[in-house]
C-alpha positions as CSV (number, residue, x, y, z in Angstrom):
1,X,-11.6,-4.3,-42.8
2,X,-10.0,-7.5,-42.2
3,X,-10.2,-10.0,-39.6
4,X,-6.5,-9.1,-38.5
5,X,-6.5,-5.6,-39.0
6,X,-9.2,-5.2,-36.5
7,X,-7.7,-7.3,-34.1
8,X,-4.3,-5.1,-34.5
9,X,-6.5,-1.9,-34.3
10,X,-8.0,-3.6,-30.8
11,X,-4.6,-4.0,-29.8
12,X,-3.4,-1.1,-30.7
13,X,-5.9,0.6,-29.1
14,X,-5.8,-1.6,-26.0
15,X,-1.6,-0.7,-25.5
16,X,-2.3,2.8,-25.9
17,X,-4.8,2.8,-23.4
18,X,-2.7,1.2,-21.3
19,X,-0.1,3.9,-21.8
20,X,-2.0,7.0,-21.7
21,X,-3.4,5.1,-18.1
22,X,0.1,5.4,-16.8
23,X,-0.6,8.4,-14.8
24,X,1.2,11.3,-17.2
25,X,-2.0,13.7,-17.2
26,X,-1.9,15.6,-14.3
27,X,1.5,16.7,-15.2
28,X,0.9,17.7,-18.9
29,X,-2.1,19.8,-18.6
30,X,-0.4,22.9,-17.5
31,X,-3.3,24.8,-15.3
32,X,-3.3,21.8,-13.2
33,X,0.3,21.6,-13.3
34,X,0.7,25.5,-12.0
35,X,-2.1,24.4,-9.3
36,X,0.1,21.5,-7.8
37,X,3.1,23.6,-7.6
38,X,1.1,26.3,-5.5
39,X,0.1,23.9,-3.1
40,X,3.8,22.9,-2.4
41,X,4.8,26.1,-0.7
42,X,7.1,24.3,2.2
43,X,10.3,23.5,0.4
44,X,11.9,20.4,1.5
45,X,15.4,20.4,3.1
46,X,18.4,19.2,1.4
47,X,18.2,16.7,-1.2
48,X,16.6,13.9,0.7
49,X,15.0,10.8,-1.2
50,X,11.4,9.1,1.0
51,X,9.4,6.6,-0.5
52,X,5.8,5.4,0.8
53,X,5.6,2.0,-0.4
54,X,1.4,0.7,0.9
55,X,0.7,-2.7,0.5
56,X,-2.8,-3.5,0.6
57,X,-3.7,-6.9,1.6
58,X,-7.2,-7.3,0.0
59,X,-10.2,-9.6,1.5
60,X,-10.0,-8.4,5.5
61,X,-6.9,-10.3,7.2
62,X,-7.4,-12.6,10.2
63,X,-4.8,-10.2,11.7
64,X,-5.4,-11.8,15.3
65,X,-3.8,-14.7,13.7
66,X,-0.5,-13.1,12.5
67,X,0.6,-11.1,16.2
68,X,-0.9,-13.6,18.5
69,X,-0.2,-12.7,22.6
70,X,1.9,-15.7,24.1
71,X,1.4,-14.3,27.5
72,X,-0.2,-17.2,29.6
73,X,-3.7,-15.8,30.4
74,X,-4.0,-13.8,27.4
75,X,-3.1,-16.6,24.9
76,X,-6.0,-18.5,26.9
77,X,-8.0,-16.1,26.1
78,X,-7.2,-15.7,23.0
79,X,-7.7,-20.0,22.2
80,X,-10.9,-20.0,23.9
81,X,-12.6,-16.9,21.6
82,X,-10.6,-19.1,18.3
83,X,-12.3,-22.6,19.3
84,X,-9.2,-24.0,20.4
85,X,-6.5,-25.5,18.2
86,X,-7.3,-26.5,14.7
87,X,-6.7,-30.2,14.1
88,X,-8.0,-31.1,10.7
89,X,-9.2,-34.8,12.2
90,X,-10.5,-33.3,15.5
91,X,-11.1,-30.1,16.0
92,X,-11.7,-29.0,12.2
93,X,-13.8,-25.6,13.6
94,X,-10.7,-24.5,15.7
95,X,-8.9,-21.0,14.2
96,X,-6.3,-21.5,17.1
97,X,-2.5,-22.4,17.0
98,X,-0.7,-24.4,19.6
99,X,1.5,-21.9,21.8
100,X,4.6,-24.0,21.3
101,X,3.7,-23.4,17.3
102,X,3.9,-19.6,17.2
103,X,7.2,-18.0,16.0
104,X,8.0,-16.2,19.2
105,X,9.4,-12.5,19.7
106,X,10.2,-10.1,22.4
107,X,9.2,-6.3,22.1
108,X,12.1,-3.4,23.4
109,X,10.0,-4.1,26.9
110,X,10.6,-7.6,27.0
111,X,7.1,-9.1,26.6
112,X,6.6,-12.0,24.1
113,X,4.6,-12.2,21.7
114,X,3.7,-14.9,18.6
115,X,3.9,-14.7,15.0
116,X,1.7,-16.9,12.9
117,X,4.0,-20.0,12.1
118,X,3.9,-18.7,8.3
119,X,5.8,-15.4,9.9
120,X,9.2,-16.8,10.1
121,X,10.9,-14.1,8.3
122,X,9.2,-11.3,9.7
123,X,11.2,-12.6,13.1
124,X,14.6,-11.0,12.2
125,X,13.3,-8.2,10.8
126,X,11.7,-7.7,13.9
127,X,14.2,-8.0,16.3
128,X,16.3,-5.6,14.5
129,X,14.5,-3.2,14.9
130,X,13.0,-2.7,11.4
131,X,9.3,-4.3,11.8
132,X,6.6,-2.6,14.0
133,X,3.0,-3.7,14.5
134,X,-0.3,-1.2,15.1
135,X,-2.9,-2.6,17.0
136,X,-6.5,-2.7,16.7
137,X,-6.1,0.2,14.1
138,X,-9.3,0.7,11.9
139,X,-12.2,3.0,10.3
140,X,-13.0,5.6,13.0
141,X,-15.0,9.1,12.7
142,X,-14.4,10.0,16.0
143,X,-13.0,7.5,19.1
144,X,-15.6,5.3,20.3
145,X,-16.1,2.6,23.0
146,X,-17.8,-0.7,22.8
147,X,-20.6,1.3,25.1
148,X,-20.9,4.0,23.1
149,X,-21.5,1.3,20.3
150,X,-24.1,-0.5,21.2
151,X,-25.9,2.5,22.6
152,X,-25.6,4.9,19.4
153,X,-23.9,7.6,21.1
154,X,-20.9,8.4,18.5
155,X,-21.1,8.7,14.9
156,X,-19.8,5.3,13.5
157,X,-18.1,5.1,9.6
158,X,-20.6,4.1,7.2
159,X,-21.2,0.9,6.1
160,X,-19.2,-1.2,8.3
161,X,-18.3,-4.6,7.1
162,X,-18.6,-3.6,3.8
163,X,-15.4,-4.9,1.9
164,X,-15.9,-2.2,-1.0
165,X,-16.9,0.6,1.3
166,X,-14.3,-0.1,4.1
167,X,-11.5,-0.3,1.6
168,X,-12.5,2.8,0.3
169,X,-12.6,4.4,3.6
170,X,-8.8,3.2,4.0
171,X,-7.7,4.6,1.0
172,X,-9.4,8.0,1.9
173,X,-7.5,7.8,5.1
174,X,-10.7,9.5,6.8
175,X,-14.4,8.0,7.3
176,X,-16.2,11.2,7.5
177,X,-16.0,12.7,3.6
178,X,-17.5,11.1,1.0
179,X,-14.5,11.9,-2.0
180,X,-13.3,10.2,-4.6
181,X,-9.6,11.3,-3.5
182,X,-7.4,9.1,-2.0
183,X,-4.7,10.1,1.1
184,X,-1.9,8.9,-1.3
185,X,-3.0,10.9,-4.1
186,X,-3.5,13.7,-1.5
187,X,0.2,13.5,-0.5
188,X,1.6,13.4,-4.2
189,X,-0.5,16.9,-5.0
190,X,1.3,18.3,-2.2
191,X,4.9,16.5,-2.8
192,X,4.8,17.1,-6.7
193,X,6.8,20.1,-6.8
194,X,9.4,18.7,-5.0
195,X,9.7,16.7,-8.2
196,X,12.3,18.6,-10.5
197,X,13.6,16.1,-12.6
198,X,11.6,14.2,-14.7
199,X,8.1,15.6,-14.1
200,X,6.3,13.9,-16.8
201,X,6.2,10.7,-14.4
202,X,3.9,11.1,-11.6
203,X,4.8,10.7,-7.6
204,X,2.1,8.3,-7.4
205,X,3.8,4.6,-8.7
206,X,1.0,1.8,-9.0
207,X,2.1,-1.9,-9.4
208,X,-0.7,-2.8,-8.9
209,X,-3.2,-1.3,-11.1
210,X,-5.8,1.5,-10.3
211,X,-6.7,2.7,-7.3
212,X,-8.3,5.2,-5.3
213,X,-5.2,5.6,-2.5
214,X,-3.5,6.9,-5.0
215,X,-5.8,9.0,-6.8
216,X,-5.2,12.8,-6.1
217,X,-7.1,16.4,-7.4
218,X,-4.3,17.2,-9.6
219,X,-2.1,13.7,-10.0
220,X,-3.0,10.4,-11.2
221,X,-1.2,7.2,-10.3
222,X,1.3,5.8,-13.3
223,X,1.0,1.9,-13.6
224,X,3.3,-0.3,-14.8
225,X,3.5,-4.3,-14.2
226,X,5.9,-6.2,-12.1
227,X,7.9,-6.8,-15.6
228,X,7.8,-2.7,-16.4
229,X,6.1,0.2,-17.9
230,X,3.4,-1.0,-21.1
231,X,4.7,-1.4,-24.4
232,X,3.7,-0.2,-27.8
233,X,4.9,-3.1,-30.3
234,X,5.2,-2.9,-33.7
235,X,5.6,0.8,-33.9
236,X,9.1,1.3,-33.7
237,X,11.0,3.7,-35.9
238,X,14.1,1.4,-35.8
239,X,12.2,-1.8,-36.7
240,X,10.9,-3.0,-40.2
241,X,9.6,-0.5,-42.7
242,X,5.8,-1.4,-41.6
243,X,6.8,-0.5,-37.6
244,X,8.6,2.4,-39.1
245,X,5.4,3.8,-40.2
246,X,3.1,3.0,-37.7
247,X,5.6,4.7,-35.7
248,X,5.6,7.6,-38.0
249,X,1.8,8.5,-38.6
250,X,1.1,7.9,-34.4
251,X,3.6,10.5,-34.1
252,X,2.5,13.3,-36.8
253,X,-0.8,12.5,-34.9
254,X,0.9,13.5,-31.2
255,X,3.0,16.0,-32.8
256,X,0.6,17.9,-34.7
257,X,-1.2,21.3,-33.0
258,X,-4.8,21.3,-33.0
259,X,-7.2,24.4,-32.7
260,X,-9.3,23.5,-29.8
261,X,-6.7,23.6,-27.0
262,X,-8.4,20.4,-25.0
263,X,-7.4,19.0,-28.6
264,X,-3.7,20.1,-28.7
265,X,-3.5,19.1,-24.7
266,X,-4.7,15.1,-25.5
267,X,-2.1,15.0,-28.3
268,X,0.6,16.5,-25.8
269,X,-0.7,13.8,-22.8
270,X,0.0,11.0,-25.5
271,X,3.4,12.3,-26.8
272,X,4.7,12.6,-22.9
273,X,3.0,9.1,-22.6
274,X,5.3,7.7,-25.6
275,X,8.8,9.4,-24.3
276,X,8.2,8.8,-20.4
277,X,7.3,4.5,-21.8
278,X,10.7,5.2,-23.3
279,X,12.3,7.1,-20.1
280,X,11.4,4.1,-18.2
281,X,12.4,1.4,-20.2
282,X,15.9,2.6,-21.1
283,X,16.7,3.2,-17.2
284,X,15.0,0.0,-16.3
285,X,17.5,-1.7,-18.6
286,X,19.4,-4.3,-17.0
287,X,22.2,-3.3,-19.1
288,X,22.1,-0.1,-17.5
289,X,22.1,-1.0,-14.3
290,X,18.2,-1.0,-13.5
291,X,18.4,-4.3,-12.2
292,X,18.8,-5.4,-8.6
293,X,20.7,-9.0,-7.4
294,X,18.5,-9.5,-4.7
295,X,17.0,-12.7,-5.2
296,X,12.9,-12.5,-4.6
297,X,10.8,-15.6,-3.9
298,X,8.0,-17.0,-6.6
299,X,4.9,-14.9,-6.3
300,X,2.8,-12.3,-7.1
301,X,3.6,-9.6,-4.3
302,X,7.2,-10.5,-4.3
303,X,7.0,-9.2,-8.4
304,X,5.8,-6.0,-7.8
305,X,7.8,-5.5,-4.7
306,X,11.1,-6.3,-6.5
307,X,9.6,-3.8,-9.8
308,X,9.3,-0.9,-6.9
309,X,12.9,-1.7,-5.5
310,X,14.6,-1.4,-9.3
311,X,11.7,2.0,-9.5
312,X,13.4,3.6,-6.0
313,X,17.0,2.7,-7.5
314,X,16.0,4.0,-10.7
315,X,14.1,7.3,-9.6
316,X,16.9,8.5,-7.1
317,X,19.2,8.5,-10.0
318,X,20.0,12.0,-12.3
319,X,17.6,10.4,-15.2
320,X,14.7,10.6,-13.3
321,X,15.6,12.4,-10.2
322,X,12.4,12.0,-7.8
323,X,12.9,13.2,-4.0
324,X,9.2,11.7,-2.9
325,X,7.4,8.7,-4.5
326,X,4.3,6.9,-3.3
327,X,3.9,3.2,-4.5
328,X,1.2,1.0,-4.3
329,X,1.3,-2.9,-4.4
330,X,-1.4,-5.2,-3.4
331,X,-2.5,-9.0,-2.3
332,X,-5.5,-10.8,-2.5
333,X,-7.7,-13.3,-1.2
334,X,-7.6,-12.2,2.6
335,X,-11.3,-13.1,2.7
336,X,-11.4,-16.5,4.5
337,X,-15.2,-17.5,5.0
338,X,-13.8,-20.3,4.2
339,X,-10.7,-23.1,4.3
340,X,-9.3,-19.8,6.8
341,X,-7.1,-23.0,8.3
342,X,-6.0,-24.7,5.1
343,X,-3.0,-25.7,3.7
344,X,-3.1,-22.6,1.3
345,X,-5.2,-20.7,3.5
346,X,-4.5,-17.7,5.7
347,X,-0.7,-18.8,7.1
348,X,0.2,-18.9,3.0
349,X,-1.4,-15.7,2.4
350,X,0.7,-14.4,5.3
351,X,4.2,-16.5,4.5
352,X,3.8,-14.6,0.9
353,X,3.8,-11.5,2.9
354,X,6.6,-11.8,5.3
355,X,8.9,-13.9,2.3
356,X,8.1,-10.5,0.2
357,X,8.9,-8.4,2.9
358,X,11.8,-10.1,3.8
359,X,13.4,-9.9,0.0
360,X,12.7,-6.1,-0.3
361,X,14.5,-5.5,2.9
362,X,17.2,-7.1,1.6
363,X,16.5,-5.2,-1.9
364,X,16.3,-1.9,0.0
365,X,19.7,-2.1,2.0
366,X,21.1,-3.2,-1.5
367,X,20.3,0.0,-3.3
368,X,21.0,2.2,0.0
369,X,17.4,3.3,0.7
370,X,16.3,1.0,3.5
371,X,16.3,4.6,5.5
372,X,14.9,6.4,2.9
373,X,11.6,3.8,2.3
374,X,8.4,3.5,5.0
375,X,6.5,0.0,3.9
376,X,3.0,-0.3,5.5
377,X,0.1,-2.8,5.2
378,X,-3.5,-1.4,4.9
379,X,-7.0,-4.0,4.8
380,X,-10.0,-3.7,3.8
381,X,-11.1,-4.7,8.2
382,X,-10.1,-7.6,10.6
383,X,-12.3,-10.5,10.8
384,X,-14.3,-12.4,13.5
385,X,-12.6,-14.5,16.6
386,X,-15.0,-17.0,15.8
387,X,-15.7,-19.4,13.5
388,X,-18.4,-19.9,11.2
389,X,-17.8,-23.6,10.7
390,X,-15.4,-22.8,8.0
391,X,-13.4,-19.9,8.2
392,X,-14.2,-16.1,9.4
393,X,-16.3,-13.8,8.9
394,X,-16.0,-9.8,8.5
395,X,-14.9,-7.6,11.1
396,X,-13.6,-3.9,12.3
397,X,-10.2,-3.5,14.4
398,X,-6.6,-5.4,13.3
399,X,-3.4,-5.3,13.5
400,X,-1.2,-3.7,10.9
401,X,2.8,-3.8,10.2
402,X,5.0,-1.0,9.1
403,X,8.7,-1.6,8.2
404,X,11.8,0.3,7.6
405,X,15.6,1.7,8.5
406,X,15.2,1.2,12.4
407,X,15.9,4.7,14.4
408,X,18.9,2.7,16.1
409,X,20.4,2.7,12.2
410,X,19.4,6.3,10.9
411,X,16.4,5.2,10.2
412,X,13.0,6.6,11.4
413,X,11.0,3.5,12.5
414,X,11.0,2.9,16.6
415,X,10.6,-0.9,16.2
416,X,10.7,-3.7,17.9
417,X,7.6,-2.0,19.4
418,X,3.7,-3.1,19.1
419,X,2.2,0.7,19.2
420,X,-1.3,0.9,20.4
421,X,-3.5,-1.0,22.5
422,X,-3.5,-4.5,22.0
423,X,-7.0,-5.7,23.1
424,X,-7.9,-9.0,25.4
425,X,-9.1,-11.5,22.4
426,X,-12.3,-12.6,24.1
427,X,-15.8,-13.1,22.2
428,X,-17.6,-10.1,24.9
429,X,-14.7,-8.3,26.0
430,X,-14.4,-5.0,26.6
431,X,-13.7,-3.8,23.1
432,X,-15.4,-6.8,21.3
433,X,-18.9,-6.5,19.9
434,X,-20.5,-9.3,18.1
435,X,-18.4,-12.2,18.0
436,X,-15.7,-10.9,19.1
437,X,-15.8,-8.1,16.4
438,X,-12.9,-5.7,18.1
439,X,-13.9,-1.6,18.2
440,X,-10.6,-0.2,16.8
441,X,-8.3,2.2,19.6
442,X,-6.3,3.5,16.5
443,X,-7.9,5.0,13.4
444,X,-6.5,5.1,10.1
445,X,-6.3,8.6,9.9
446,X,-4.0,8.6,12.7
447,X,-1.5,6.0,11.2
448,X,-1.6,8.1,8.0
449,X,-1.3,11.4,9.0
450,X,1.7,9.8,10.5
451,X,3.4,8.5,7.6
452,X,2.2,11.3,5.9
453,X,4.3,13.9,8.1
454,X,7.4,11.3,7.8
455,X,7.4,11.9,4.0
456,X,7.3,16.0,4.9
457,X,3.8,17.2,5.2
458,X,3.6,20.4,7.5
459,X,1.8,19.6,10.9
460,X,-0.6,22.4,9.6
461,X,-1.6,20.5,6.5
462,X,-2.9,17.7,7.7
463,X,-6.1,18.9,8.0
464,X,-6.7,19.2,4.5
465,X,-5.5,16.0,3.4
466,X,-6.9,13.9,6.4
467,X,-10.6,15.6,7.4
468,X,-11.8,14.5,10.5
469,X,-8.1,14.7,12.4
470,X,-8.8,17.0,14.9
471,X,-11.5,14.6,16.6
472,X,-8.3,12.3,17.6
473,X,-6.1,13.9,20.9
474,X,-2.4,11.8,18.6
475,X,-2.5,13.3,15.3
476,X,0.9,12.2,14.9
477,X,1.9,8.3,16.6
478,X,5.0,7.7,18.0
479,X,6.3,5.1,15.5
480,X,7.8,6.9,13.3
481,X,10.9,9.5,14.3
């Protein structure tokens, strides 16, 4: 075998791997497929379109440092825990901002609050109504004091400060069950049905590459990139005689019926795999209308934001037809031990985030689903009030943002608001434990059994999708209508 032969059979190999990875399995092996559809026994009214769109901000955010109180003796106490102001010249230690520095903004009960300076355009998206913050929300088995802490008296989640095991405990949406199924995933077994058009392309839309959130028992998350679905080149039946037949013998293999049935259902997972790569493309095509003008900034999370605004515009189409979607998009390099207070540090990471927001609002209101389309961040934890001489270092409770069509609009989201208990940012407060470590008030399985019955989960199913519930008095918060 030649030297480029086997690089074209690695490539090969490597694009159809890519391909098959999209996601179309759960929907092709028909006992699954029968197993899906029994769980979705609650039909869903009308023809209504949701999206779920998670963004998962990878690393632990410094969440203290995006909504920052500007109340007087609060703010005080909040500098004082942070080491004061960072100067780079004088106070190079400090993880405070100045007061008069913070982007400033006034909930529906008239208290101010302040943004991180790199939040400028989550400001208006605020004050209209279509930008909420949770705080203190994090990994929770039951609810727990700072007492009840230090003393052992409550079951804690397991492994805290763990970035791997905390992440996965977010993407569980529970911290009790040790599973390898994600709430997500959970969601799209039960929304599947609802599904009718082009069912060879899973609920569960990942821009962002595998993940456990989305990982269900009976579907699978289809990734694409922030350019589109994965491409098979050079086998093209319209192409040169060579593409033509590549093309040809990888179908013969697909189309051909094999004995064993596992056999026979493989080659049937890559022929969907093939047409739905096709599906995609044609309705992606700018040239028919699978574009968007809304004009994103540079960046990675603003890509795959824009890819899942052309997806929604796409999917609520006739060609593909979806009524629910869950997408998945992600950020990195949240985990400031150190250069938290750089130039390209912690206010970048978070002026990437509110830029991208910002542009799929826009992108959203464009295609007419702003009402239709929940956006939520999820981390791994928040991080310490104080320094380490550097930066931060790992910690439980933060704050997190959801955004969409505010309730004054038709939409669902009661913004404007800061739900949950915002906590006093001191180093031994009442809900602070080591360094200023803050014991969460919210728990994630709270904040996703809420989204969760948004999108149309029965009040009786939550249970099974988030374990653990019932030990929480709000199964449902009041942020979403």
């Amino acid at each position: 075998m030649t030297r480029q032969l086997r690089e074209d059979r690695r490539a090969f190999l490597r694009r159809m791997q890519a391909v098959l990875a999209g996601g179309t399995a759960f929907a092709l092996l028909p006992k699954l497929d029968l197993v899906g559809r029994a769980m979705a026994a609650d039909a869903l009214p009308g023809n209504d379109y949701k999206a779920l769109v998670c963004i998962f901000l990878f690393g632990g955010s410094d969440s203290f440092n995006m909504l920052i109180p500007h109340d007087s003796a609060e703010y005080n106490a909040y500098s004082t825990s942070r080491g004061g102001v960072y100067d780079a010249a004088t106070n190079p230690t400090g993880l405070g901002y100045a007061r008069d520095q913070l982007v400033t903004i006034a909930d529906t009960d008239g208290k101010t609050w302040g943004l991180n300076p790199g939040c400028t355009a989550m400001k208006p998206l605020f004050e209209a109504g279509e930008l909420a913050f949770l705080a203190n929300v994090g990994t929770l088995v039951e609810p727990v004091t700072k007492t009840e802490v230090n003393n052992k008296l409550k079951r804690l989640p397991a492994y805290l400060y763990s970035h791997n095991d905390q992440q996965k405990l977010w993407m569980r949406g529970q911290s009790s069950v040790n599973t390898a199924v994600g709430w997500g995933g959970a969601l799209s077994d039960y929304m599947e049905a609802s599904n009718t058009g082009l069912q060879s392309l899973s609920p569960s839309i990942s821009i962002a590459g595998s993940n456990l959130f989305q990982v269900g028992r009976m579907t699978l998350p289809f990734t694409l990139s922030s350019g589109g679905p994965p491409t098979l080149t050079r086998f093209r039946n319209d192409a040169g005689n060579a593409d033509r037949i590549r093309y040809e013998s990888l179908r013969a293999l697909v189309d051909a019926s094999y004995a064993p049935v596992l056999q026979d259902e493989y080659a049937l997972v890559g022929e969907s795999a093939i047409e739905l790569n096709g599906s995609l493309r044609t309705v992606l095509d700018p040239a028919n209308g699978g574009d968007i003008a809304t004009v994103f900034p540079a960046g990675g999370l603003a890509s795959q934001l824009r890819m899942v605004a052309r997806m929604i515009k796409a999917s609520r189409t006739a060609a593909i037809g979806h009524r629910r979607q869950v997408y998945y998009v992600s950020l990195g390099g949240f985990d400031t031990h150190e250069n938290q207070m750089a130039a390209n540090g912690h206010a970048a990471l978070l002026k990437q985030l509110g830029d991208s927001l910002a542009a799929f609002r826009e992108a959203l209101a464009e295609i007419g689903a702003l009402n239709a389309t929940t956006t939520f961040t999820m981390s791994d934890f928040g991080r310490t009030l104080n320094s380490n001489g550097n930066g931060t270092d790992h910690g439980w409770g933060g704050v997190q943002l959801i955004m969409g069509g505010a309730a004054a609009n038709g939409g669902a989201l009661r913004g404007r608001q800061v739900w949950g208990q915002y906590p006093v940012l001191e180093l031994d407060g009442s809900q602070a434990v080591g360094r200023g470590r803050m014991v969460p008030t919210l728990s994630v399985n709270q904040v996703g059994s809420t989204l969760a019955q948004w999108f149309g989960l029965p009040s009786s199913s939550v249970g099974s999708i988030f374990p653990g519930i019932e030990n929480f008095s709000q199964q449902k918060l009041g942020f979403l209508g």
